[in-house]
N, C-alpha and C positions, 0 to 999 in steps of 0.2 A: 078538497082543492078543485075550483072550477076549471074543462077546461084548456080558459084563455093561461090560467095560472101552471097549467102544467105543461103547457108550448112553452111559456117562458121558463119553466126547470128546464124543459128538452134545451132550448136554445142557448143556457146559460152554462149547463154542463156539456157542451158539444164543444169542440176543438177544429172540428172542419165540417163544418155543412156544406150539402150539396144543395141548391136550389132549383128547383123542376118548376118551371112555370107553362102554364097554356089559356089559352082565351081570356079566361075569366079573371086574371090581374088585369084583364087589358078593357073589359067591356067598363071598368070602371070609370074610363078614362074616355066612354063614347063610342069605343071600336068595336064595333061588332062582330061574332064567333061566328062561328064557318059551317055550323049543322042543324044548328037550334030553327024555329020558324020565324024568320025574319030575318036571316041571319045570311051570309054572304052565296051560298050557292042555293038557299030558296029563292034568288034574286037573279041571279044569273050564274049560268052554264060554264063550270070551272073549262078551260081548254087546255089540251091534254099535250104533254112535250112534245109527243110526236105529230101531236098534228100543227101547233108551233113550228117546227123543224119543214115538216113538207110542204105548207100551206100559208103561199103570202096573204089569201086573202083572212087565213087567222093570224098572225101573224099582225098585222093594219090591225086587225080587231083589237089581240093583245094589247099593242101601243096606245089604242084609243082609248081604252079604259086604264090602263097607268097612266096618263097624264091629265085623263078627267079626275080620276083619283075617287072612281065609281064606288070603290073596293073599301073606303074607308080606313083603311091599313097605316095612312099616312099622315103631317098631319094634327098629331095629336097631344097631349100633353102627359106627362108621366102623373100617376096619381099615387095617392098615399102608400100606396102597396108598396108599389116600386120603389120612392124614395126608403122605407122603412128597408127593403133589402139592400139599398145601398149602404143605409147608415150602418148595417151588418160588415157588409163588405169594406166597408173603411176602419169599422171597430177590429178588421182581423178576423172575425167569424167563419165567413164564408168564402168557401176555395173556389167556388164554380159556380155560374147559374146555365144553367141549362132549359134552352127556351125554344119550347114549339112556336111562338108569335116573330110576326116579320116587319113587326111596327118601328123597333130601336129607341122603347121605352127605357129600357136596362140601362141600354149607355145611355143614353137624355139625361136619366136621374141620376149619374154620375160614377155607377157602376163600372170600373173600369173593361176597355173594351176587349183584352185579353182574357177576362176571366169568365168573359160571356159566348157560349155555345151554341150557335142556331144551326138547330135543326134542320129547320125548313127555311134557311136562308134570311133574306133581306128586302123589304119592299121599298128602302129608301135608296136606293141607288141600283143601276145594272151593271152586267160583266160582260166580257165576251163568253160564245161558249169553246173558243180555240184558245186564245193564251189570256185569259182572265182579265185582262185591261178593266180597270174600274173604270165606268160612266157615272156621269151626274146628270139624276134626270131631269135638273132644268136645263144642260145642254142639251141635251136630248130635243127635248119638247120644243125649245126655240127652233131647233134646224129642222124640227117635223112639217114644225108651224109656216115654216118660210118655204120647206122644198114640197111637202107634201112627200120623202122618200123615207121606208122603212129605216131605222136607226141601223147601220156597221158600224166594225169595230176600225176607229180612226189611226190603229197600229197595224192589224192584222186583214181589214177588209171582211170577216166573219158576222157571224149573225150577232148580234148582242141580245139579250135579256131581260127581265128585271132580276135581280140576283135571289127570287124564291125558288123554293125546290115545286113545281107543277106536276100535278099528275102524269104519273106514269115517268116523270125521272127519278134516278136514281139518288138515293139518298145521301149526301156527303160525305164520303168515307174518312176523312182525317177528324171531322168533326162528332163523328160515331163514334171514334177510337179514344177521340178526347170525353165523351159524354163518359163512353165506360171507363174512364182511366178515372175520372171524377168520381164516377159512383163506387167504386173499390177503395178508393181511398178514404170516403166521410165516413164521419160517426154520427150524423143525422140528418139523412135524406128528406126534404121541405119539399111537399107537392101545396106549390100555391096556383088553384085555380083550371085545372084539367080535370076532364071526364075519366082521362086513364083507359083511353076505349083504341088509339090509335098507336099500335104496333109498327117497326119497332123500338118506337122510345116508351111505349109502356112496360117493354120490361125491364126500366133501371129501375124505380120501386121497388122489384120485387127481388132483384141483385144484391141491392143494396140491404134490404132486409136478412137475404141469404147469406151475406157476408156478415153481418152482425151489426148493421148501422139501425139505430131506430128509423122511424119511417112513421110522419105526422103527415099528415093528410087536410088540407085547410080549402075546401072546394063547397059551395052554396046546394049540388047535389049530391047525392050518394054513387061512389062508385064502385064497379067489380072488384077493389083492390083494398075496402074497407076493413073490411074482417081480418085482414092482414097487416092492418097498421096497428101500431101502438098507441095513435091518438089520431081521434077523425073531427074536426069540429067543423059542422055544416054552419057555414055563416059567410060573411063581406069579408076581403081580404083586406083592405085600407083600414079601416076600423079596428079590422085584427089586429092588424101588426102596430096600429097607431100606439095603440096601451101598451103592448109587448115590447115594442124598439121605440120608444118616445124620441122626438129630436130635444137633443139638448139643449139646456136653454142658453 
């Protein structure tokens, strides 16, 4: 059995998959990952919450580069990866995706937006950081464009965002709670496209393994969590899934 043939036994005898995605569903699609060389912070200087918070003149920075859309994050189109996890997630398949990327590939491809877990938040829209107020960053960017004034929050007057989680914030606690309430509950935990290097959403892999869920591994390098999967197949993840989840005709 090759194998792509034995992801699709894992996926066909599972009952609730969990779906762990990071960069590499997404570079599919044009968006470039966050570590590699060429890649978003070999390019420019991630800025860090707290200096967000004290510093208008990073702060102007921040806003300059989300509405150039320097960052690439946004934007972009879902590619075969994504759609094949969708067509999971409408088959019933899959309970959860759980997703390090801040693109809103997931939802694009139709993945309902309930069952999708972001980590490290959202680059397609901002928030406040006092009482959550969603922004749209083409309003945004019109009022930047006309006043030249840092974006507030148009209920509360507070700083707004883009809704990523930034160095040195803290990580989303109801959305941690929901990643682990996800990875206890499947019978086979799906790493599509993570190095498995960033803590701590690297250790639902290995949760999820501990609990008794298989644990397939589908990422183009090898990582620290290999030897601990059930199935590691170094290859494209669109192409993967394409044979494995075909769309119907």
């Amino acid at each position: 059995m090759s194998p792509r043939q034995e992801l699709a036994r894992l996926i066909d005898q599972a009952a609730n998959i969990t779906v762990f995605t990071g960069a590499g569903i997404s570079t599919e699609s044009g968006i470039p990952d966050f570590r590699s060389p060429g890649g978003v912070w070999s390019r420019m200087k991630p800025i860090y919450f707290q200096d967000f918070i004290a510093s208008e003149e990073k702060r102007r920075e921040a806003w300059t580069r989300a509405f150039s859309g320097r960052a690439g994050w946004t934007g972009r189109s879902p590619n075969a990866g994504h759609y094949a996890v969708a067509r999971l997630a409408a088959r019933g398949k899959v309970g959860a995706v759980i997703t390090q990327n801040v693109d809103n590939l997931h939802q694009d491809s139709g993945v309902p937006a309930d069952r999708v877990i972001e980590l490290h938040g959202n680059a397609s829209y901002a928030k406040c950081l006092s009482c959550e107020t969603r922004h749209e960053l083409d309003d945004l960017k019109r009022a930047f464009e006309a006043t030249d004034e840092i974006p507030t929050c148009r209920e509360c007057g507070d700083l707004v965002k883009t809704a990523t989680i930034s160095f040195g914030q803290s990580m989303p606690e109801r959305e941690m709670l929901r990643a682990r309430a996800a990875t206890l509950a499947c019978d086979l935990f799906l790493v599509l496209g993570s190095s498995l290097v960033v803590y701590p959403a690297a250790d639902f892999p290995i949760l999820a393994k501990r609990r008794g869920a298989a644990l397939a591994i589908v990422n183009r390098e090898p990582t620290d969590q290999d030897d601990f999967a059930d199935l590691v197949l170094h290859d494209e993840i669109g192409p993967t899934l394409s044979e494995i989840v075909p769309a119907e005709s």
